[in-house]
C-alpha positions as CSV (number, residue, x, y, z in Angstrom):
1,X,-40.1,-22.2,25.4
2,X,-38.1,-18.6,25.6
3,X,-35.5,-20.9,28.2
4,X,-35.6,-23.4,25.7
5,X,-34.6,-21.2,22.7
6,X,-32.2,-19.3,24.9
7,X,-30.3,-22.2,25.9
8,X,-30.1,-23.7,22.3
9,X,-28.7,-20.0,21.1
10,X,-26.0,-20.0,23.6
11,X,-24.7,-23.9,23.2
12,X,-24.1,-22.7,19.3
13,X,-22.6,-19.8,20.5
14,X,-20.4,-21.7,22.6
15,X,-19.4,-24.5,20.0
16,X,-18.8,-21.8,17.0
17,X,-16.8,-19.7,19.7
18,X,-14.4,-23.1,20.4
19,X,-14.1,-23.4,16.6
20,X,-12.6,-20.1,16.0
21,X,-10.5,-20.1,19.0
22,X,-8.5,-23.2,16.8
23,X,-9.0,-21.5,13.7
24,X,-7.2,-18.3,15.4
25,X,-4.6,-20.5,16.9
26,X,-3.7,-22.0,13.1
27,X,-3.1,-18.9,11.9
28,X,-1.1,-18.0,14.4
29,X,1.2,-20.3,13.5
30,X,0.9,-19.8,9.8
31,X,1.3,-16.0,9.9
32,X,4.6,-15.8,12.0
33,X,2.8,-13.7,14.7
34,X,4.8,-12.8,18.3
35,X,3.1,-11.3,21.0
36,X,5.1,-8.6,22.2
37,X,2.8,-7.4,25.1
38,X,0.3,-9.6,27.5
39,X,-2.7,-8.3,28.0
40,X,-4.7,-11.1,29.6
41,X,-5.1,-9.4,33.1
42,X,-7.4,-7.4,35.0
43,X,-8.9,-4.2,33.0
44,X,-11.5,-1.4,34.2
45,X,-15.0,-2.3,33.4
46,X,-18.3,0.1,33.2
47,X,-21.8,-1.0,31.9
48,X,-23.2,1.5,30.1
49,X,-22.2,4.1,27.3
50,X,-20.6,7.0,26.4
51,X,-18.5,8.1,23.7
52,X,-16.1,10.2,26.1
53,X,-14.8,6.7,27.3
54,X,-12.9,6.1,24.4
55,X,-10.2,9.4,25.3
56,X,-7.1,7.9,26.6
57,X,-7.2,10.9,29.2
58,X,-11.1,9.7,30.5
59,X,-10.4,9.3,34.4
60,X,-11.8,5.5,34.7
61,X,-10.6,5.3,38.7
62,X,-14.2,4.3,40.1
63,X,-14.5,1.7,37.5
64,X,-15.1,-1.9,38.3
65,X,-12.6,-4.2,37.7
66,X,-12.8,-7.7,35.6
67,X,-10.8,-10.1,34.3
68,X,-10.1,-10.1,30.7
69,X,-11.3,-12.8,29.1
70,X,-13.6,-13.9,30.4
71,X,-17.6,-13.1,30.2
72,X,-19.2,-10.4,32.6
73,X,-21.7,-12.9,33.5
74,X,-18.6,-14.8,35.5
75,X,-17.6,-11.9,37.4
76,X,-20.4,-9.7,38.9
77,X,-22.6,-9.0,36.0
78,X,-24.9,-12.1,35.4
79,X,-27.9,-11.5,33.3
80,X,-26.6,-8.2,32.2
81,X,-27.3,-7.4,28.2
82,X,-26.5,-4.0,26.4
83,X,-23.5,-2.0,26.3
84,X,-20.5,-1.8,28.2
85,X,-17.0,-0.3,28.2
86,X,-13.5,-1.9,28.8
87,X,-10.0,0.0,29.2
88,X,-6.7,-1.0,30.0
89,X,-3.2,0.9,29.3
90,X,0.3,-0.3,28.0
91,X,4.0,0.6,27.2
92,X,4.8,0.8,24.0
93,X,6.5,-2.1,22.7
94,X,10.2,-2.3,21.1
95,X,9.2,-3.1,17.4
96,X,11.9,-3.0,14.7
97,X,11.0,-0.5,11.5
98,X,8.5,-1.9,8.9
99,X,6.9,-4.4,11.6
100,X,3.2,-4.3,11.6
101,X,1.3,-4.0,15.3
102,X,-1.9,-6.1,16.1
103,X,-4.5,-5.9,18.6
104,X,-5.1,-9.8,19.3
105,X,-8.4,-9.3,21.1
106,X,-10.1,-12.6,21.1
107,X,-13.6,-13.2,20.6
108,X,-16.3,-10.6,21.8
109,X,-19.9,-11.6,22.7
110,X,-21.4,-9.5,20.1
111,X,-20.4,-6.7,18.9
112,X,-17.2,-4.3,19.3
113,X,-15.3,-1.2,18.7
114,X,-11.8,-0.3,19.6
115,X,-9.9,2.7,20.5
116,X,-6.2,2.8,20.9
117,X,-5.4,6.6,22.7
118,X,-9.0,7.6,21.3
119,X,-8.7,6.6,17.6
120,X,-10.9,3.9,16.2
121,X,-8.8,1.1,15.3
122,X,-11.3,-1.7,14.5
123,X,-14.7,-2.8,14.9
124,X,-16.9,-6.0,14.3
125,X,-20.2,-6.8,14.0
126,X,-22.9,-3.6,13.9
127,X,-24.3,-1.9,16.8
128,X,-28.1,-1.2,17.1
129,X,-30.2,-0.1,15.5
130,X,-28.7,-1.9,12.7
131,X,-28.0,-4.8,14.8
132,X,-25.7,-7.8,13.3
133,X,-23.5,-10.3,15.9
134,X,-20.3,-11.2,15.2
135,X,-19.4,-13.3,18.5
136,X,-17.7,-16.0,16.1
137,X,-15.5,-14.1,14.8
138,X,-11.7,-13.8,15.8
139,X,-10.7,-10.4,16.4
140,X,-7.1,-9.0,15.0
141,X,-7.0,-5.1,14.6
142,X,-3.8,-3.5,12.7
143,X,-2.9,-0.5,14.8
144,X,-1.4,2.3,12.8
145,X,2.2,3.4,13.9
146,X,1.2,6.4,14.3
147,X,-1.2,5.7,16.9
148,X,0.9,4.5,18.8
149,X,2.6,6.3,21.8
150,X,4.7,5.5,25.0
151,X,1.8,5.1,27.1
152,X,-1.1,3.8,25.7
153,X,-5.0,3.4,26.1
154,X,-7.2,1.4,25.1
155,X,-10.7,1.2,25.1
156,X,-13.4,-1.1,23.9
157,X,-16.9,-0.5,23.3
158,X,-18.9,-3.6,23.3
159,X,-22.8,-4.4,23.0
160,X,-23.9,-8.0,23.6
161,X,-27.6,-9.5,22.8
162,X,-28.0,-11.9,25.5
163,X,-26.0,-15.1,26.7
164,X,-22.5,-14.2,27.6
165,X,-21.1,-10.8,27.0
166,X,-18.0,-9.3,26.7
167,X,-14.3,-10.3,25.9
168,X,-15.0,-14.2,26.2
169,X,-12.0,-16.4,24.9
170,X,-8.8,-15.9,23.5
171,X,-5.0,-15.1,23.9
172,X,-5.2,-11.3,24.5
173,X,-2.3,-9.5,23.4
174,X,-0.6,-7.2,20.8
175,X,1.6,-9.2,18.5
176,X,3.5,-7.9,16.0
177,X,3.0,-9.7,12.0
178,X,6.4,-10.9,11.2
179,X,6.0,-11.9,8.1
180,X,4.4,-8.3,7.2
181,X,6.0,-6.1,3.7
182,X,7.4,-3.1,5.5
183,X,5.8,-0.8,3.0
184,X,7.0,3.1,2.6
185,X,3.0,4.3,2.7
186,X,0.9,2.5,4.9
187,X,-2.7,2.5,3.8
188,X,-4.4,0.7,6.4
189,X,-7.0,2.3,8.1
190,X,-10.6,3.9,7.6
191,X,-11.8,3.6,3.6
192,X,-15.0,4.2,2.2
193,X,-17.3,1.1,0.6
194,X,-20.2,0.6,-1.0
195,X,-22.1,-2.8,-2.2
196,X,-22.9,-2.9,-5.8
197,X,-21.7,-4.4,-9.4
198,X,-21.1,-0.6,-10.7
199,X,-20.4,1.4,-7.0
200,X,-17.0,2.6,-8.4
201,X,-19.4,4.6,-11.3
202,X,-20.7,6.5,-8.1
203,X,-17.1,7.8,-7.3
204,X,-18.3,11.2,-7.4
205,X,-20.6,10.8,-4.4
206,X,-17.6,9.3,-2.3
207,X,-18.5,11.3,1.0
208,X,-21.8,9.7,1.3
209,X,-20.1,6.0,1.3
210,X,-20.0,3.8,4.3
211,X,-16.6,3.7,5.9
212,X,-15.0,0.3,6.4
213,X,-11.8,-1.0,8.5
214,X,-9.3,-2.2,6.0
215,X,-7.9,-4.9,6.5
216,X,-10.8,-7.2,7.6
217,X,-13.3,-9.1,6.1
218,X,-16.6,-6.7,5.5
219,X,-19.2,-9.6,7.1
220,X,-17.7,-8.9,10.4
221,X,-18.3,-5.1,9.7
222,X,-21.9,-4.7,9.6
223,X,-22.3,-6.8,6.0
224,X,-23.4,-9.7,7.2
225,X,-23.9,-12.9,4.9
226,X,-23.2,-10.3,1.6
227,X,-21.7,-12.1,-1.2
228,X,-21.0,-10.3,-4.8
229,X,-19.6,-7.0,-5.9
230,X,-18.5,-4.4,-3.8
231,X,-15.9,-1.4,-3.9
232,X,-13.5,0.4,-2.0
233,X,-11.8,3.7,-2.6
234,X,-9.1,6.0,-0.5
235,X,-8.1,9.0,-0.8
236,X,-4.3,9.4,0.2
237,X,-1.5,12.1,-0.7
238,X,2.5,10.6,-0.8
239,X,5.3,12.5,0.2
240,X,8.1,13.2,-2.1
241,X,11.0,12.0,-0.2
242,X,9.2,8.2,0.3
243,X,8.3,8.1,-3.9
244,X,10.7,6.3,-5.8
245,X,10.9,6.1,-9.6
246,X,9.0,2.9,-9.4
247,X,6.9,1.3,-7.0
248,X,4.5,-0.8,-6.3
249,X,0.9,-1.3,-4.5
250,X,0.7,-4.3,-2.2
251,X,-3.2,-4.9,-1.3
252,X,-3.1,-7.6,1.3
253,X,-5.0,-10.4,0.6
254,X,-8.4,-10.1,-1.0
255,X,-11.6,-12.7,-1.1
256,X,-12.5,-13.4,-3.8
257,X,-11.2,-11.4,-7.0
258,X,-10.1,-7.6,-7.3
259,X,-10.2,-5.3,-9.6
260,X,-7.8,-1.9,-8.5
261,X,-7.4,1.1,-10.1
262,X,-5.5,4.5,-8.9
263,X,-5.8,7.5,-10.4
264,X,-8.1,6.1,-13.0
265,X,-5.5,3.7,-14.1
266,X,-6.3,0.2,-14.0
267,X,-3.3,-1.0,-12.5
268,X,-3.7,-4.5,-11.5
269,X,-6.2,-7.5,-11.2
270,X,-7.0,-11.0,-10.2
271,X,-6.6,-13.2,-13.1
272,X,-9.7,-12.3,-14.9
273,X,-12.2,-10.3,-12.8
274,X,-15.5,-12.7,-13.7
275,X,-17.2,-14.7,-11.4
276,X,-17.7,-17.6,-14.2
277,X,-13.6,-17.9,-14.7
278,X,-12.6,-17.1,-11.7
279,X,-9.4,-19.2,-9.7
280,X,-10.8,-20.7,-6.6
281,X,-7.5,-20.3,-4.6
282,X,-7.8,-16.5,-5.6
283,X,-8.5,-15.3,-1.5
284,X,-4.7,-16.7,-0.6
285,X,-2.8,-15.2,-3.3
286,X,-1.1,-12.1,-1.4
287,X,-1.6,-9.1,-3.9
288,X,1.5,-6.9,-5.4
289,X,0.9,-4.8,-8.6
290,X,3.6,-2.6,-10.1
291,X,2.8,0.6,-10.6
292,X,3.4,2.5,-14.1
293,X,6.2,5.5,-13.6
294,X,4.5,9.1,-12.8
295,X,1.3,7.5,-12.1
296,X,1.6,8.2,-8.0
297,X,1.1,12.0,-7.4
298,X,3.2,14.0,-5.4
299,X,1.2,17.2,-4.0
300,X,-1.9,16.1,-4.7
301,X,-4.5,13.9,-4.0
302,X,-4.5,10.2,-5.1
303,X,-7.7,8.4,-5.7
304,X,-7.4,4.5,-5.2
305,X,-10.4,2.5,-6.0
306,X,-10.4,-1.5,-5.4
307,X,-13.4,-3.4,-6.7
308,X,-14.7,-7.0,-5.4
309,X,-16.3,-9.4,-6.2
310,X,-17.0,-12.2,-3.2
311,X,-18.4,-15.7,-3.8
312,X,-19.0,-17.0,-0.6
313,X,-18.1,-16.7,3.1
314,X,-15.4,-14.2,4.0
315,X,-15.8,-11.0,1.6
316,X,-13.4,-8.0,0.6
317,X,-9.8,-6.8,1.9
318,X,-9.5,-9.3,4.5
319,X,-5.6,-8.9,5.9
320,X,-2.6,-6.6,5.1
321,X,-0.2,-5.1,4.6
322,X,-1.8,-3.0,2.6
323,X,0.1,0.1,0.8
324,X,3.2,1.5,-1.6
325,X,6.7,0.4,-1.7
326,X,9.8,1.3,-3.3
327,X,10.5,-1.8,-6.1
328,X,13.9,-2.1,-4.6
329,X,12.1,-2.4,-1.2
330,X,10.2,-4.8,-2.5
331,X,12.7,-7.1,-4.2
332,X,14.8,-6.8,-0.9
333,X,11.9,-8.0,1.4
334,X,10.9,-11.2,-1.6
335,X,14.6,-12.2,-1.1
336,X,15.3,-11.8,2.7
337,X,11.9,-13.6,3.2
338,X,12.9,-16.4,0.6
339,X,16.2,-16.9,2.8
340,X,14.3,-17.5,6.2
């Protein structure tokens, strides 16, 4: 019976796996992304964990190494359930200003986190003891620019459940989003979130929230099968020299509706924020709300609260860019893009 069970749990692992694979692969092609560095090749490889494996100046010489992807079952490490560690290095590539780099890193049998020179960049599913897979899931982290330096590390924490384990399947890589708004003030990164119709009225109590990856979709970060209301808010100061007299707040693309405010302001929305009216096409529209004059703080802190309200499936912030641009940058980029 446990054979049984184990072998039915690993042939659904292995068809959803081939699904998202061609699910990654269309939008690819839909979202104008180039790789700009290969990184299907051999990387070091430890079972075990500890957190000072995710410094890009951990000496990982003694490490085993394993072909990436593919599971650790396939190379040495059959049976083997629990956590293990991966880490490879690369060049930084030749990216032209305002173009958004990705971490293209496949599917991982179950759960992940990743560190680019010791800076969490990403991270599906939830480790134990709060426990939740996210093996189908395609993984695409943003790395912040200023991450990034001219050698690189990265490092990826993984815990699997049983079955295969590890980086499995995929096209591993960092590609660059070429269709990305080159905004002034990026605000990708680490936000806090909380589930809940009325979370933002618990603003105050910010520092106790649950901090979530933005962009990407909150089921793959440890919210597993949650549909309804949730909300996001950053914190985030602007320097002068980037604020223009008008700009605007690009928020990605969000499932299902949003509701955004900043600085109390309520500067933007999806239609009408009700589940019972709302636009079923909602999740594709790419957000851009144009920001009242003044409202953007210079020297201070600005508080930017998104709420959410997800139907079904995919929830929240799920891809970028995500931040403020000048108007004229933003007109500029509308007609450029309209002339490709």
């Amino acid at each position: 019976m446990e054979i049984s069970c184990w072998y039915n749990r690993l042939l659904v692992k292995t068809v959803l796996a081939t699904l998202y694979i061609l699910w990654a692969a269309g939008i690819g092609s839909a979202q104008e992304y180039k790789k700009v560095v290969d990184l299907n090749q051999h990387w070091k490889f430890s079972i075990g964990d500890d957190p000072r494996w995710a410094a890009s100046d951990y000496d990982d010489s003694g490490w085993e190494s394993i072909q990436v992807p593919s599971a650790w079952e396939n190379q040495g490490f059959y049976g083997y359930d629990g956590y293990a560690w991966y880490r490879t290095g690369f060049d930084k590539p030749h990216v032209l200003k305002g173009q958004s780099v990705y971490l293209q890193l496949g599917n991982v049998d179950d759960v992940d986190e990743v560190f680019i020179n010791g800076k969490r960049i990403g991270k599906s599913g939830s480790f134990p003891p709060r426990y939740a897979t996210a093996y189908n899931s395609y993984r695409l982290y943003y790395i912040p620019g200023e991450v990034l330096q001219q050698r690189n590390t990265i490092a990826v924490r993984v815990y699997d459940d049983g079955g295969e384990g590890g980086i499995i399947n995929g096209d591993i890589a960092l590609v660059i989003d070429r269709d990305a708004i080159p905004v002034d003030v990026d605000l990708q990164g680490t936000w806090k979130f909380k589930t809940g119709k009325y979370a933002h009225e618990d603003i105050e109590e910010l520092k106790e929230w649950d901090e979530i990856i933005v962009p990407g979709y909150w089921e793959n970060q440890g919210y597993k099968n949650y549909d309804g209301y949730a909300c996001y808010a950053l914190e985030f100061e602007v320097d002068e020299e980037v604020l223009a007299d008008r700009m605007v707040l690009v928020m990605g693309k969000i499932d299902d509706l949003d509701q955004v405010y900043l600085n109390g302001v309520l500067v933007g929305q999806s239609g009408v924020f009700s589940p019972s009216r709302m636009n079923w096409n909602s999740y594709l529209q790419l957000r851009g709300y144009y920001l009242p004059v003044n409202l953007v703080r210079v020297g201070s802190i600005n508080l930017l609260v998104v709420r959410v309200y997800d139907h079904v499936n995919g929830g929240g912030i799920y891809r970028g860019s995500v931040g403020l641009i000048s108007q004229e940058h933003y007109i500029k980029y509308w007609n450029n893009r309209r002339r490709r």
